[in-house]
SERO-4910 file (N, C-alpha, C, O; in steps of 0.05 Angstrom, whole numbers):
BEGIN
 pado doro    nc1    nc2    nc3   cac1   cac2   cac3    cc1    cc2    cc3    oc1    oc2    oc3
  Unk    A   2497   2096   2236   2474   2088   2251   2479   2089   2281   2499   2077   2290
  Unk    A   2466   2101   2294   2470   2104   2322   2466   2081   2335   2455   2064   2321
  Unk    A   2474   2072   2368   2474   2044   2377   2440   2043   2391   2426   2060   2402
  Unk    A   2434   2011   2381   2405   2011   2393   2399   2012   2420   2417   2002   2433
  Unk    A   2381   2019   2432   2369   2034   2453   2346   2014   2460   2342   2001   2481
  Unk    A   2332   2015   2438   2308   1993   2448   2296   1975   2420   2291   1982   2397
  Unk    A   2295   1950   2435   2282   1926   2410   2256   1936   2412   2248   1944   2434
  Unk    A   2241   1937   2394   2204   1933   2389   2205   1904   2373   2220   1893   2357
  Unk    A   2184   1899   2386   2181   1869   2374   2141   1867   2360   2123   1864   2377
  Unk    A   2138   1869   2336   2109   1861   2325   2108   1833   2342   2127   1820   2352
  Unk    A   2073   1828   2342   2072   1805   2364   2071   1775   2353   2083   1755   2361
  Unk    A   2050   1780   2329   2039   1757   2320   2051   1748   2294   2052   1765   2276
  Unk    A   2059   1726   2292   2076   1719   2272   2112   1720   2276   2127   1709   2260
  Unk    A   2122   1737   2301   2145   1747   2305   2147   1729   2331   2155   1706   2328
  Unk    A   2137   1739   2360   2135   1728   2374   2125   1697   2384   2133   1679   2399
  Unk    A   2098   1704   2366   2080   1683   2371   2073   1664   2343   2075   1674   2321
  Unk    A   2067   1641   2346   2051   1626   2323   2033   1628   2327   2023   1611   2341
  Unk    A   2017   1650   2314   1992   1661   2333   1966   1647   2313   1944   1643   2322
  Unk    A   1973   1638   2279   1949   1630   2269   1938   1608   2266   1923   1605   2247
  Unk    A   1942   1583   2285   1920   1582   2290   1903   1588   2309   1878   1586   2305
  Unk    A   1913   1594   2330   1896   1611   2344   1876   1633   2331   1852   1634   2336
  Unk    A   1889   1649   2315   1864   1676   2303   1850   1652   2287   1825   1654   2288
  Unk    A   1860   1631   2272   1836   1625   2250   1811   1612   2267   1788   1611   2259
  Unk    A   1824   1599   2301   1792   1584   2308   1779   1611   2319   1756   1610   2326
  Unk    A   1791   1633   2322   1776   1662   2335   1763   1663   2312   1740   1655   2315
  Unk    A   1769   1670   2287   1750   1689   2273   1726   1672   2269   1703   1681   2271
  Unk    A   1738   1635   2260   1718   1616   2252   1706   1616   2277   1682   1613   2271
  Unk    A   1707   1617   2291   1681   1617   2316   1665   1645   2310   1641   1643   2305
  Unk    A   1676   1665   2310   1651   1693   2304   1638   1685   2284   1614   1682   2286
  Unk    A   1651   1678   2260   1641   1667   2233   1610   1654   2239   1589   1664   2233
  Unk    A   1617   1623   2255   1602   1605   2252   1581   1619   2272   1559   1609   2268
  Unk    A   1579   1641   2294   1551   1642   2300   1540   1662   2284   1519   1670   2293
  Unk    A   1545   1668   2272   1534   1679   2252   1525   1666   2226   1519   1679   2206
  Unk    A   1526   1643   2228   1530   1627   2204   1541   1638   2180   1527   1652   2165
  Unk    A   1565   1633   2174   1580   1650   2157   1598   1628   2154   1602   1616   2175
  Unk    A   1614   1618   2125   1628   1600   2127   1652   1604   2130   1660   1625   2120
  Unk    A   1673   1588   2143   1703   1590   2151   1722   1609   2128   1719   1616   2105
  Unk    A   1739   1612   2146   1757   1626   2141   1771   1614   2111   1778   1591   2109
  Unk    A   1773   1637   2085   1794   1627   2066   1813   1636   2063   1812   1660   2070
  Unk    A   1832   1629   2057   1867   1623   2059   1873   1654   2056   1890   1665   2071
  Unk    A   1858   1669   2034   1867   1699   2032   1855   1713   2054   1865   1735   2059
  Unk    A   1834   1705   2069   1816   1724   2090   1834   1717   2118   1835   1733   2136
  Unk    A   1846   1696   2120   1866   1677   2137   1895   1711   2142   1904   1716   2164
  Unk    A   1898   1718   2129   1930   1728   2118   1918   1750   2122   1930   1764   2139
  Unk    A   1894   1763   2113   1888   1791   2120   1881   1794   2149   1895   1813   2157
  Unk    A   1866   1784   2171   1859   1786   2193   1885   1784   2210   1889   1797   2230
  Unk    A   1902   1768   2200   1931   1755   2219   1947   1777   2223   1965   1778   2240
  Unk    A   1942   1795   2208   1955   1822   2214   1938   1848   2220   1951   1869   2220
  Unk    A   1910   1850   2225   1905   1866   2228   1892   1866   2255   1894   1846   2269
  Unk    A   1875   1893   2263   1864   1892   2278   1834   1871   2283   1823   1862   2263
  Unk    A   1823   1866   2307   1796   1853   2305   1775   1866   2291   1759   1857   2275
  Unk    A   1778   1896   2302   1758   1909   2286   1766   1914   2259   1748   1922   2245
  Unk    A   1788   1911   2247   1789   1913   2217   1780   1883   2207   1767   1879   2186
  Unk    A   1787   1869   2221   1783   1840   2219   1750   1833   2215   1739   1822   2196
  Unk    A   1741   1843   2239   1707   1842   2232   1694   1861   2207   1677   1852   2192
  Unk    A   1703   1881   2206   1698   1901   2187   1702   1885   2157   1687   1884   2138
  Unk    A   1717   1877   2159   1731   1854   2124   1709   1835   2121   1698   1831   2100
  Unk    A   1700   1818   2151   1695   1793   2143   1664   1803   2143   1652   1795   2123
  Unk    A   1657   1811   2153   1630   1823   2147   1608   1843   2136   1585   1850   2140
  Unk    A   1634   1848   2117   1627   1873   2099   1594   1866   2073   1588   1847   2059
  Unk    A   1584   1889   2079   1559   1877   2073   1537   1861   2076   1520   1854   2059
  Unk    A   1539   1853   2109   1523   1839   2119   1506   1851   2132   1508   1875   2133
  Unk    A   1479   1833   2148   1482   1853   2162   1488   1846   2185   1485   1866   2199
  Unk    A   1494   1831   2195   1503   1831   2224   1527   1842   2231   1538   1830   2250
  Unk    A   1545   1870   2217   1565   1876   2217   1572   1892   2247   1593   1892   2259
  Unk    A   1546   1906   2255   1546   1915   2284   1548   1894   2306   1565   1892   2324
  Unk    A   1530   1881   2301   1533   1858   2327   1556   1830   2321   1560   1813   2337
  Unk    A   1566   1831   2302   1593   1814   2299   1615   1837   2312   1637   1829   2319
  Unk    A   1610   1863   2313   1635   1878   2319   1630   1876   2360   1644   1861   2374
  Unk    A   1611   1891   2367   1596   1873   2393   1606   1855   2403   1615   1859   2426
  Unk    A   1607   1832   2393   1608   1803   2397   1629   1804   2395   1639   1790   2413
  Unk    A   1649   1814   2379   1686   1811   2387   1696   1823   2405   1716   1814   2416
  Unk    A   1682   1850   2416   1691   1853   2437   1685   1847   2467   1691   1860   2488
  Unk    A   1674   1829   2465   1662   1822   2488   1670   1792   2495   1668   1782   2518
  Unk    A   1678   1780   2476   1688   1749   2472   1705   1741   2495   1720   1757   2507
  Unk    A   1703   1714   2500   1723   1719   2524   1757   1705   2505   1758   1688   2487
  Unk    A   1773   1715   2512   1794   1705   2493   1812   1680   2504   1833   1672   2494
  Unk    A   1800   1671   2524   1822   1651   2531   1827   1629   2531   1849   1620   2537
  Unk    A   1800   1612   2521   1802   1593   2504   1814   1586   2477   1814   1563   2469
  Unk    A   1824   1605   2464   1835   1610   2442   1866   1608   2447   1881   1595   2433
  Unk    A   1877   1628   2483   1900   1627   2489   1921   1597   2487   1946   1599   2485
  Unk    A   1907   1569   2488   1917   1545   2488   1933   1538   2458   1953   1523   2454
  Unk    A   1917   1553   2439   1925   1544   2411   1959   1561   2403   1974   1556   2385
  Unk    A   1961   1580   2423   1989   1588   2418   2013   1575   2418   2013   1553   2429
  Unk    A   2029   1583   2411   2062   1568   2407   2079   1590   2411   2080   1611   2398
  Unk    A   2093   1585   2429   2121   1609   2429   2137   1599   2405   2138   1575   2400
  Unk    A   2153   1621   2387   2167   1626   2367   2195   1616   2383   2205   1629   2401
  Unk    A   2206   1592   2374   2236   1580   2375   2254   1616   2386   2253   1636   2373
  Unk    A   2268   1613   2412   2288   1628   2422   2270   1652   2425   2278   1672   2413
  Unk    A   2253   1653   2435   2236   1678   2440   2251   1682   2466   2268   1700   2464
  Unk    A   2250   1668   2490   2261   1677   2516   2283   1681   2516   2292   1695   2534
  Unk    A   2296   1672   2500   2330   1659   2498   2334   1697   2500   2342   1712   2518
  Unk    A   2323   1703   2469   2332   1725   2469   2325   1758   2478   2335   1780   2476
  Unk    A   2304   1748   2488   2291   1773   2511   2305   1776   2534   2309   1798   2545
  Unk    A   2315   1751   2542   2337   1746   2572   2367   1759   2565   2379   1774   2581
  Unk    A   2374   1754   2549   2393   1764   2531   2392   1790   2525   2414   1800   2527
  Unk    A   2373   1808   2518   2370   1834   2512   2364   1855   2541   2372   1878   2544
  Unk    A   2351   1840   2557   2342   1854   2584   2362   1870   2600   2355   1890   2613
  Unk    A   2391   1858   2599   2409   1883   2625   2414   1902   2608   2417   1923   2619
  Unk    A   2416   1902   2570   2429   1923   2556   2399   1936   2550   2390   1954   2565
  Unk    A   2387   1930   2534   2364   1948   2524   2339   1944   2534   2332   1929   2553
  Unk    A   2327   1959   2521   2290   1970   2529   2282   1946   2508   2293   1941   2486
  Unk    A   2258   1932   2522   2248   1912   2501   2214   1931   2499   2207   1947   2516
  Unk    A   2200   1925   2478   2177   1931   2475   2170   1917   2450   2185   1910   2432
  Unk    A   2131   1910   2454   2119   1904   2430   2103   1924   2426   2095   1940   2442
  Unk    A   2096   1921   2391   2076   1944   2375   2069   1921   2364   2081   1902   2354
  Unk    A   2034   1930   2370   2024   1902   2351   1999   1912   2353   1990   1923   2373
  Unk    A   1983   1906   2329   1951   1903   2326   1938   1891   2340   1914   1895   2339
  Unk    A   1947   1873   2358   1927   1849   2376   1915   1878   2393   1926   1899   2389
  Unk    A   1900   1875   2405   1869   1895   2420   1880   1879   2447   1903   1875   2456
  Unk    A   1847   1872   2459   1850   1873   2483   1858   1842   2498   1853   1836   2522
  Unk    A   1873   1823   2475   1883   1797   2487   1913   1803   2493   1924   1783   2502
  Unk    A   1926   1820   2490   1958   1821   2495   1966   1817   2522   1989   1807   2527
  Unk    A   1949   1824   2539   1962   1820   2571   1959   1787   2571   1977   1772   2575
  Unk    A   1938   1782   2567   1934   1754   2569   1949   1740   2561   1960   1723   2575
  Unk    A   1955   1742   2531   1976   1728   2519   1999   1728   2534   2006   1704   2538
  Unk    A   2014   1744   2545   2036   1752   2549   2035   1740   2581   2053   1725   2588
  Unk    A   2023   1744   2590   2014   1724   2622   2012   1698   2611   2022   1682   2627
  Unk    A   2003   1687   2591   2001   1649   2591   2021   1638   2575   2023   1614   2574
  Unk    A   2036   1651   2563   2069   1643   2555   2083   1660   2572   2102   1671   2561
  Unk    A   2078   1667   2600   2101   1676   2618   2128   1698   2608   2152   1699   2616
  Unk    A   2113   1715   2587   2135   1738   2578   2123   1772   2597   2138   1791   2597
  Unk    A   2097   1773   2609   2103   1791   2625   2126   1807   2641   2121   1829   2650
  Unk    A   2147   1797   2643   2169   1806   2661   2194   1809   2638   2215   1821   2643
  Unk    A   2188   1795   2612   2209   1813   2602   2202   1831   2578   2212   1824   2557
  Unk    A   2182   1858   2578   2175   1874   2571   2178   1891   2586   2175   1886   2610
  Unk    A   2184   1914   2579   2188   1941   2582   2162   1958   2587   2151   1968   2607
  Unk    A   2156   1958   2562   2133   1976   2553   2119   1963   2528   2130   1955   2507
  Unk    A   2084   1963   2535   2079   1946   2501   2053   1958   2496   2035   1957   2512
  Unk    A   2052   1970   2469   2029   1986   2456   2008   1963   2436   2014   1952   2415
  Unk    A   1991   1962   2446   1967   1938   2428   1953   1966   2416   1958   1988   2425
  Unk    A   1935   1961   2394   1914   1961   2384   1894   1984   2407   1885   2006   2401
  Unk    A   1893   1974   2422   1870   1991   2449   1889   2010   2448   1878   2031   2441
  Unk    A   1918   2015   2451   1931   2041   2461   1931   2059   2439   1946   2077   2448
  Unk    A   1926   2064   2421   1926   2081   2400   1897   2080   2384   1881   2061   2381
  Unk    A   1896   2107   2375   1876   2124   2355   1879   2107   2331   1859   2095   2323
  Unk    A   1901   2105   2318   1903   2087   2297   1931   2069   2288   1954   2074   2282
  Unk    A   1918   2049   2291   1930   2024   2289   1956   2018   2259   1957   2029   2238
  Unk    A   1972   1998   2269   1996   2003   2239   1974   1992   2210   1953   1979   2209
  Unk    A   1990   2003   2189   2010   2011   2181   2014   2043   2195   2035   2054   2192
  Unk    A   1991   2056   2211   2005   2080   2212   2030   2082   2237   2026   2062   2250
  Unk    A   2048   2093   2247   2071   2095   2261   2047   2108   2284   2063   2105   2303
  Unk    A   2034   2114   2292   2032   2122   2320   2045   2103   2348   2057   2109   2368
  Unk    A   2034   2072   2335   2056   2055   2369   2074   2061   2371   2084   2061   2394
  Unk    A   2094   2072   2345   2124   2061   2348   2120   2087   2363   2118   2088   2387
  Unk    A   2120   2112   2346   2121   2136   2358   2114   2140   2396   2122   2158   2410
  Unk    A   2099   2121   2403   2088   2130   2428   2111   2112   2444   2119   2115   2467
  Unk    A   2118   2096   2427   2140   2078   2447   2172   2095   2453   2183   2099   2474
  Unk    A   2181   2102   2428   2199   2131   2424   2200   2149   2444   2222   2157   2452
  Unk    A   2170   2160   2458   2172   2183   2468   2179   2168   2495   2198   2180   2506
  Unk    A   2171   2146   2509   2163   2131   2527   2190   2125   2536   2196   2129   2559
  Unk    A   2206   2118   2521   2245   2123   2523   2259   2142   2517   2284   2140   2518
  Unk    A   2245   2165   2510   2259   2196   2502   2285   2184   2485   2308   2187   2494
  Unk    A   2280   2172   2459   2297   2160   2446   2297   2169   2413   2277   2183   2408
  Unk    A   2308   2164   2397   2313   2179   2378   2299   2150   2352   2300   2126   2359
  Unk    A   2288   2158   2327   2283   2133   2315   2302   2116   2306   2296   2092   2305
  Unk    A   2328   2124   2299   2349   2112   2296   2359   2095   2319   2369   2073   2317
  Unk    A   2355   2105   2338   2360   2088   2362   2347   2057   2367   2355   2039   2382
  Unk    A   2323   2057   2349   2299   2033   2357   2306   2011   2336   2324   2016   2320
  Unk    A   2297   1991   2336   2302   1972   2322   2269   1956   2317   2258   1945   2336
  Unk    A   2260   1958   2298   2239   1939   2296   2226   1916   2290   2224   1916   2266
  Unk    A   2220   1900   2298   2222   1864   2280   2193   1856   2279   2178   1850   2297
  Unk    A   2190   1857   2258   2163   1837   2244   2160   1830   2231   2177   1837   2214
  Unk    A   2134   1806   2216   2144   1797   2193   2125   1798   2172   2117   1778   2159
  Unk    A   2118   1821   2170   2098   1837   2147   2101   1861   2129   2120   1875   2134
  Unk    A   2086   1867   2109   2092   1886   2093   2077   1910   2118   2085   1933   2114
  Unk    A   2063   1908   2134   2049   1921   2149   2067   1933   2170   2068   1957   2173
  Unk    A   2079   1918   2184   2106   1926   2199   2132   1941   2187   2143   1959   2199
  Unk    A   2140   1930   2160   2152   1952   2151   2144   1973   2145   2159   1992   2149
  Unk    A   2118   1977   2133   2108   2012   2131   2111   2021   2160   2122   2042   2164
  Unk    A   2103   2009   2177   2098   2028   2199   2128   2030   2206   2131   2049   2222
  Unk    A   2150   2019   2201   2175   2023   2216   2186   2048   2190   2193   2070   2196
  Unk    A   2186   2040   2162   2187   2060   2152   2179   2085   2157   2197   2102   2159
  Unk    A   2147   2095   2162   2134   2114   2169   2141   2128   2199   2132   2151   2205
  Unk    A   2154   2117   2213   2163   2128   2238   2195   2128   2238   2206   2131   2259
  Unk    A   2211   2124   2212   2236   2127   2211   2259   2107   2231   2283   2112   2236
  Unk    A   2241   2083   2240   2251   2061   2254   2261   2044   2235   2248   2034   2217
  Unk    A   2294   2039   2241   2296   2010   2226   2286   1986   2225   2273   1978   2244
  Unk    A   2290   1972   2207   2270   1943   2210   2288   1922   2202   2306   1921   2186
  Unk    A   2272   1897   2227   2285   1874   2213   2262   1858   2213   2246   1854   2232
  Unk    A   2261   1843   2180   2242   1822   2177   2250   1798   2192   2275   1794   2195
  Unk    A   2229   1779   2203   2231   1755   2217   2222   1735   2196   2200   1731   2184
  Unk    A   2243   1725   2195   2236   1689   2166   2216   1703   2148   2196   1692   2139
  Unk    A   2221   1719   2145   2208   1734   2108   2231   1748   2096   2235   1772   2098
  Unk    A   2249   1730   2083   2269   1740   2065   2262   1761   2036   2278   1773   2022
  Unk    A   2238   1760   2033   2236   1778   2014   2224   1795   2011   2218   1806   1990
  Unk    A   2217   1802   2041   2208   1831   2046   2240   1850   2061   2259   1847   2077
  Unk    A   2225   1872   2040   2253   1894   2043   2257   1906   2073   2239   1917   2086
  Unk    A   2275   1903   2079   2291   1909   2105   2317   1916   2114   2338   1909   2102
  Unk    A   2316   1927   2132   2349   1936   2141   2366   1910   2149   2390   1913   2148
  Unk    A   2356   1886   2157   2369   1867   2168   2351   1845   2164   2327   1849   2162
  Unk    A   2364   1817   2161   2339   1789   2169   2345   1776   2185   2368   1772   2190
  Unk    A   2320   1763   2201   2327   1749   2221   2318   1722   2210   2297   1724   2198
  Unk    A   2328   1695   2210   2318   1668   2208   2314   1656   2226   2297   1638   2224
  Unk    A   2325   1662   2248   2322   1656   2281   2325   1686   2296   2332   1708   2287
  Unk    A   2316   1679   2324   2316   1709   2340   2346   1710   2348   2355   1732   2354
  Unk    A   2356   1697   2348   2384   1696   2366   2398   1703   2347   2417   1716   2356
  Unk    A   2400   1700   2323   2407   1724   2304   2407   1755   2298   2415   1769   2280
  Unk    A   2397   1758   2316   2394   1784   2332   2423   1799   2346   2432   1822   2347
  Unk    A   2432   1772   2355   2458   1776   2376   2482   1798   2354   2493   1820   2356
  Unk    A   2482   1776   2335   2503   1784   2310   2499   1822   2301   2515   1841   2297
  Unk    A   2476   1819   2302   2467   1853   2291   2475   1870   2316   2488   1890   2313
  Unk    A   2467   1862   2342   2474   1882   2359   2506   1888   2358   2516   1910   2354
  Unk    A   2520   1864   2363   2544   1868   2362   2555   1878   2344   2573   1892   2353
  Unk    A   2554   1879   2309   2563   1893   2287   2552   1921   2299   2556   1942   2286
***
């Protein structure tokens, strides 16, 4: 295996404790629409996908499926930004990665990622980060990783990917990026992480 070049980091769930934040997002589109809250399986599908796949799911066969799609993009997101939690050793180990490698995220989140990333103060240690808005189509297919690849003229072996979904591993599969699951021991992976600073151990082996 060749030596890593650059971390990609998936956002939500890896980085961030992002649900409850998405569940009072979606339950707010929900409720003006009068539509009832979020259930535990519709909870798990949206947390990983896009908004518009997200609205597309939750409003399938309605009709307000156009103007719930509308209405998400136009939402303001930053009321929602308070319900976040940074993930235990997130900075620890971005500070730590910054003089040797390229850091980047690939993630489904759309057009709240700057924000996010400005109100837990991780702007400055990213590299380069592909949301949802920067690509034609969103993971499982590999276009982020791929666009992040070219963006370091780096090889896929070179990258390292961490998230903690079956959705993140297809896409690290599908772009020939290795993967490491984050606190999901039983999703198949090149490596696990239980903490980020477990990270340290992999670079060094």
């Amino acid at each position: 295996m060749a030596a890593f070049k650059v971390i990609i980091y998936d956002c939500d769930g890896v980085l961030l404790d992002s649900r409850g934040s998405n569940e009072a997002f979606y339950n707010h589109i929900l409720a003006r629409f009068g539509r009832p809250r979020l259930r535990a399986e519709q909870l798990a599908f949206v947390h990983t996908s896009t908004a518009k796949q997200a609205i597309d799911y939750l409003f399938q066969d309605t009709p307000w499926l156009a103007e719930a799609q509308a209405y998400q993009r136009d939402i303001d997101n930053r009321p929602f930004l308070v319900l976040l939690r940074l993930m235990p050793q997130v900075r620890e180990i971005l500070e730590y990665l910054r003089p040797t490698y390229h850091t980047a995220i690939a993630t489904n989140r759309g057009k709240s990622l700057l924000l996010v990333l400005k109100e837990l103060g991780l702007e400055d240690l990213f590299d380069f980060a592909v949301s949802s808005y920067d690509v034609s189509r969103p993971k499982p297919h590999p276009e982020c990783l791929k666009k992040i690849l070219r963006h370091f003229r780096c090889q896929p072996e070179e990258a390292l990917y961490i998230g903690d979904s079956l959705v993140d591993r297809l896409t690290a599969l599908k772009a020939g990026v290795p993967f490491a699951a984050y606190r999901h021991p039983a999703l198949e992976a090149d490596f696990h992480l239980e903490e980020h600073l477990d990270l340290v151990e992999i670079l060094k082996a």
